[in-house]
C-alpha atoms as one frame of an Amber mdcrd trajectory, in Angstrom:
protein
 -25.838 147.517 -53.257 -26.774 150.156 -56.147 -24.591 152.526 -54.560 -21.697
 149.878 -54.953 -22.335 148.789 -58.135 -22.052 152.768 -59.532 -19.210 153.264
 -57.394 -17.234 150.400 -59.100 -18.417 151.070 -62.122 -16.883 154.644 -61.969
 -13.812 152.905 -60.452 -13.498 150.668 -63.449 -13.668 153.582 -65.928 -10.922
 155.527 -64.122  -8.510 152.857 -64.443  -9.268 152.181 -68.302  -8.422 155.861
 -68.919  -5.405 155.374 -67.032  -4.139 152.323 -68.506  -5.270 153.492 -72.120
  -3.552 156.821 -71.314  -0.466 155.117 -70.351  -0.433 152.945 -73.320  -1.051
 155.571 -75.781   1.916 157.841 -73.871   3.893 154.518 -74.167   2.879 153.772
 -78.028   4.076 157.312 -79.149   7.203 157.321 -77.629   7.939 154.160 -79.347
   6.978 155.795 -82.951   9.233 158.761 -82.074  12.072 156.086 -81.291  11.180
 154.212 -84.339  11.639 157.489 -86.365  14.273 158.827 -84.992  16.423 155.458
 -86.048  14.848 155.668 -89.581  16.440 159.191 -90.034  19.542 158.250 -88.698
  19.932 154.943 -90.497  18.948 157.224 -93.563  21.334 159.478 -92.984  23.970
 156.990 -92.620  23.438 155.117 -95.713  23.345 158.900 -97.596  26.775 159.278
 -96.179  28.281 155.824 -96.808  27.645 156.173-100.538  28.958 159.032-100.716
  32.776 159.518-101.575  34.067 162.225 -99.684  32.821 160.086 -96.479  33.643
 156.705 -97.106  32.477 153.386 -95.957  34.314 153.803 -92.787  31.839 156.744
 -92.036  29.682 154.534 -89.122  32.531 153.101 -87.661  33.977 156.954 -87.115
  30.681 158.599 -86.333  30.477 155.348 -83.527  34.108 156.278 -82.544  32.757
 159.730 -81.343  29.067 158.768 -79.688  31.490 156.705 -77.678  33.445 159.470
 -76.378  31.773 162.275 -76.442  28.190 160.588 -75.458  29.149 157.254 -73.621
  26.042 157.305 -71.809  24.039 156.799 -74.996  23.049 152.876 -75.157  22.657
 151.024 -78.565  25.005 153.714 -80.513  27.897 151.336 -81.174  29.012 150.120
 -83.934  26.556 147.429 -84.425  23.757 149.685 -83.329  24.347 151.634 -86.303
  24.088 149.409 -89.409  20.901 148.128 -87.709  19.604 151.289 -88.056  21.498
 151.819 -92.153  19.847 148.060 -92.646  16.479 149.381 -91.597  15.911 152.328
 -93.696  17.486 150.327 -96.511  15.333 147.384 -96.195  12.359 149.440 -96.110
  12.763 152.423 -97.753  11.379 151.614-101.176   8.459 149.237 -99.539   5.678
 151.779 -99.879   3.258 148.927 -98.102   5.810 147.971 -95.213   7.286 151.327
 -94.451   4.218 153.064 -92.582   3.739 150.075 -90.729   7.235 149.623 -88.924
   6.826 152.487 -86.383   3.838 150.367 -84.947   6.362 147.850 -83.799   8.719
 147.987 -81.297  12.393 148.222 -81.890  13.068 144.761 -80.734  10.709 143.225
 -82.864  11.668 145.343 -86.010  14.987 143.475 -85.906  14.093 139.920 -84.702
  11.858 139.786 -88.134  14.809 141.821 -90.086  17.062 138.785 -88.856  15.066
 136.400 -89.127  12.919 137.167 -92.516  14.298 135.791 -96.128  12.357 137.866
 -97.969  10.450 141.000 -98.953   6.998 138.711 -98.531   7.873 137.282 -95.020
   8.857 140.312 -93.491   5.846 141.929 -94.491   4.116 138.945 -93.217   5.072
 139.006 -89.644   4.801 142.500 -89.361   1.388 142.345 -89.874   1.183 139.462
 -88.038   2.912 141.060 -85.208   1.095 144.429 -85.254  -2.546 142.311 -85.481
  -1.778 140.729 -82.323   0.188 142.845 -80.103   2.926 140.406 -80.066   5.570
 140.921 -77.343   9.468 139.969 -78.149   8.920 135.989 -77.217   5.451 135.085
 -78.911   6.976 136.776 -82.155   9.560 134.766 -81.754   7.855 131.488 -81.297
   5.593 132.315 -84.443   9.280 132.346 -86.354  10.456 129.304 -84.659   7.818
 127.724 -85.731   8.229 128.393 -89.694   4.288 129.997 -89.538   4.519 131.478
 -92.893   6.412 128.759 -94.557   3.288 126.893 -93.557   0.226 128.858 -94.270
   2.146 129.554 -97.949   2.285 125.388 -98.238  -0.885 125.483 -96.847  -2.664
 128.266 -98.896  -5.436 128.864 -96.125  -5.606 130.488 -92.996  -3.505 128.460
 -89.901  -3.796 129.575 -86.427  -1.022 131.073 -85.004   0.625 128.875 -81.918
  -1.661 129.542 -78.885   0.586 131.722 -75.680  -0.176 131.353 -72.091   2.239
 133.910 -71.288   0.154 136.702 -69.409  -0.629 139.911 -72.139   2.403 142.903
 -72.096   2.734 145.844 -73.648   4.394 145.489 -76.904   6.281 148.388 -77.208
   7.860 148.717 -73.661  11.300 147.347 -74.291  14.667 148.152 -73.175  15.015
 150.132 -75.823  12.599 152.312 -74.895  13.392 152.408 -71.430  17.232 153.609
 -72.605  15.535 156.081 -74.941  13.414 157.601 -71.836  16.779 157.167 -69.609
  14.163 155.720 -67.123  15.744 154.600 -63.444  18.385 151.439 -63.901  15.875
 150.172 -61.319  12.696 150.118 -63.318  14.504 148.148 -66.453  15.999 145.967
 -63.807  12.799 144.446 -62.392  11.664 144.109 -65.820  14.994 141.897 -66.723
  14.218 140.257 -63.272  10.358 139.433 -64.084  11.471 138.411 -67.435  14.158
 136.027 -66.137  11.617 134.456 -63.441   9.060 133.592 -66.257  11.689 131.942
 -68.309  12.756 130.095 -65.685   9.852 128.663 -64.349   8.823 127.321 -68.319
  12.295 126.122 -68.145  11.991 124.077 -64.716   8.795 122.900 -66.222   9.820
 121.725 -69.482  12.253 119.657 -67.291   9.909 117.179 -66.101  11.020 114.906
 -63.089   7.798 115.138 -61.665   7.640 118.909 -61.211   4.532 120.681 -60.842
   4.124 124.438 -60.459   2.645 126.360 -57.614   2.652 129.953 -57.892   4.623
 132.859 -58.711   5.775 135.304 -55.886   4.138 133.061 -53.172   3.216 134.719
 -50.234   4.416 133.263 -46.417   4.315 135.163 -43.512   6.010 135.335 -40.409
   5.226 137.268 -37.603   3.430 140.116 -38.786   5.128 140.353 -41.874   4.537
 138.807 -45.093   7.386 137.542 -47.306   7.397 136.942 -51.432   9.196 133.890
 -52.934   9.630 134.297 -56.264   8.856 130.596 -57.569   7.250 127.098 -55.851
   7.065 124.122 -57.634   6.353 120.461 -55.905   8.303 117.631 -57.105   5.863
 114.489 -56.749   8.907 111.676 -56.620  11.063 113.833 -53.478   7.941 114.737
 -52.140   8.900 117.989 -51.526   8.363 121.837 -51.984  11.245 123.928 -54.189
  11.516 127.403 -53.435  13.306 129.597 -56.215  14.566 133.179 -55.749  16.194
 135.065 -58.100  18.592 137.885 -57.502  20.068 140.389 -59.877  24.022 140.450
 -59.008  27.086 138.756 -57.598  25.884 136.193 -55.145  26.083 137.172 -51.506
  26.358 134.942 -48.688  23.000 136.573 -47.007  20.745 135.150 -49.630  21.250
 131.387 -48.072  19.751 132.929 -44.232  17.255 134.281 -46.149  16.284 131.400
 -48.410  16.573 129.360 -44.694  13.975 131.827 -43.617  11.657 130.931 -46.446
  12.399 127.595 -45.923  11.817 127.241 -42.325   8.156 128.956 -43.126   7.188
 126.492 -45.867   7.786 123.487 -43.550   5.859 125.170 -40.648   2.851 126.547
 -42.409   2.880 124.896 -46.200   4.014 121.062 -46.354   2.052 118.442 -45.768
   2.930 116.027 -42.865   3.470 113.582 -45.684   6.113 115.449 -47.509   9.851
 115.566 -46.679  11.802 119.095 -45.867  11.707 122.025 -48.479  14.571 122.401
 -51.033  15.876 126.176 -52.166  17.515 127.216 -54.985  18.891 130.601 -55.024
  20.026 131.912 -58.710  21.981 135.005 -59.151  22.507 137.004 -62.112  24.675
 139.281 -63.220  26.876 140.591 -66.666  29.955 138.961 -65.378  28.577 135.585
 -63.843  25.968 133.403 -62.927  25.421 131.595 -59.560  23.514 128.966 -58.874
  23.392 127.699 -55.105  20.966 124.927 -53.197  19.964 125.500 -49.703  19.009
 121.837 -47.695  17.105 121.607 -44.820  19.800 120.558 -41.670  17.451 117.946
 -40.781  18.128 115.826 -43.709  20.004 112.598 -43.654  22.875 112.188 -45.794
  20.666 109.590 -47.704  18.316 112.071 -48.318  20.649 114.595 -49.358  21.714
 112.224 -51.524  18.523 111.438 -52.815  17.844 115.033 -53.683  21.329 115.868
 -55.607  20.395 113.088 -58.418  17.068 113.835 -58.640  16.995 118.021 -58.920
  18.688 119.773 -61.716  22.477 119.737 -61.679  24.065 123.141 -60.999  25.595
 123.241 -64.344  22.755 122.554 -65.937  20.774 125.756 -64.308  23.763 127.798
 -64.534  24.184 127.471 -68.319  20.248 128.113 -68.641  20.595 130.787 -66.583
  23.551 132.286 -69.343  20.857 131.538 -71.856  18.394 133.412 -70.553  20.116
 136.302 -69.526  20.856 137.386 -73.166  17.657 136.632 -74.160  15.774 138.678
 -71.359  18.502 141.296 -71.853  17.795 141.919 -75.517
């Protein structure tokens, strides 16, 4: 048992130095990001003062990343007076300017855009920095006017308490486009990001449903499968089984959601409960599809039954719009 205990132990040590090592590889690369778009966006607003340039000087220097460099992501237009905005906001904030290359790049504009003054940017960087927020907690700290409200207050609030499982700050998209990692590694991170939006969203729905688990395991045969959400609804007395696929929708997904399907009512419902429901969502740039999967042994009173008490289609498909930008930020 002694033996074990050391061996763990030693175990548990490796893995911190890994995981700090990663995190520290990850945290620098954002500060060299975060620098290089503070000389740029100096560089720019040099130039744009400057006579023999012009004002038009962004919109010509994005005229030529475009052609010359079209693989180069967040260069447009837009991309660069983000960057001119940034140095100028904080280029003469001797407090605030040190701190901003602890932040990711995603963050450093939601509280540019979102901030109305010098005091309440400075505020949620901080903030932001003190608690390792990730893109959505800083967010719901805005959304929820916290500084408006410890200033009214004049004493320390808590922030809003998250649920949402801890992630690394600084590993956003932009960071994966700076590292020109794999399309597939950002991809799974949209798709993760999408599935935990989703399932709040289903949630916040009410109608009786009541969450399961995330990427619930059934197996079949000697293989085991991963759905990516299963909820319960209490009034159909039934299990929902969500996947989520990155893409146009292809006909393939429905046999496979029938697959899952078939397995929930064999090894997971209750002899109480009525046939499993899917719902297959697919998401891609140009459109989203949202598609239910019934059970062939329902009656058409059933059926009935379930289409007025699940979601509408339109109703998930215009969520599912809404949280493709946001997970795609």
């Amino acid at each position: 048992m002694e033996e074990f205990e050391i061996i763990t132990s030693e175990f548990n040590d490796i893995i911190n130095i890994i995981t700090n090592a990663k995190e520290t590889a990850i945290r620098k690369v954002n500060e060299e990001l975060i620098k290089m778009y503070w000389e740029i966006g100096k560089k720019l607003s040099e130039k744009s003062k400057d006579s023999v340039y012009g004002e038009h000087f962004i919109d010509k220097i994005a005229e030529m990343l475009k052609k010359t460099h079209p693989e180069l992501k967040g260069f447009n237009r837009r991309g660069l007076y983000r960057m001119k905005q940034f140095y100028e906001i904080y280029s003469n904030d001797l407090i605030v300017s040190p701190l901003v290359t602890q932040l990711s790049w995603t963050n450093n504009l939601i509280i540019m855009s979102s901030s109305k003054t010098k005091e309440e940017r400075e505020f949620y960087i901080k903030l932001a920095i003190k608690e390792r927020y990730s893109k959505r907690k800083l967010e719901r700290q805005i959304e929820s006017s916290y500084y408006e409200r410890t200033v009214l207050s004049q004493t320390n609030i808590t922030p809003i308490a998250s649920s949402m499982i801890p992630t690394n700050p600084f590993l956003d998209s932009y960071v994966i486009e700076f590292l020109d990692l794999p399309e597939t590694f950002s991809e799974n991170k949209f798709r993760k990001s999408l599935i935990s939006n989703m399932k709040d969203f289903v949630l916040e729905l009410g109608k009786d449903f009541a969450f399961i688990a995330e990427e619930y395991k059934v197996q079949v045969g000697n293989s085991d499968y991963s759905i990516d959400l299963l909820f319960t609804n209490r009034e159909l007395k039934c299990l929902i089984a969500i996947e989520l696929k990155i893409g146009k929708f292809k006909p393939e997904y429905v046999s496979k959601m029938d697959f899952y399907l078939e397995a929930l009512d064999r090894q997971v419902k209750k002899e109480y409960e009525n046939p499993s429901v899917g719902l297959i969502l697919c998401a891609s740039k140009d459109n989203e599809v949202v598609e239910y999967s019934l059970s062939r042994t329902l009656s058409p009173l059933m059926i009935s039954q379930y289409q007025v008490k699940l979601p509408s289609k339109e109703i998930l498909q215009k969520k599912l719009q809404e949280l493709v930008l946001l997970s795609d930020k």
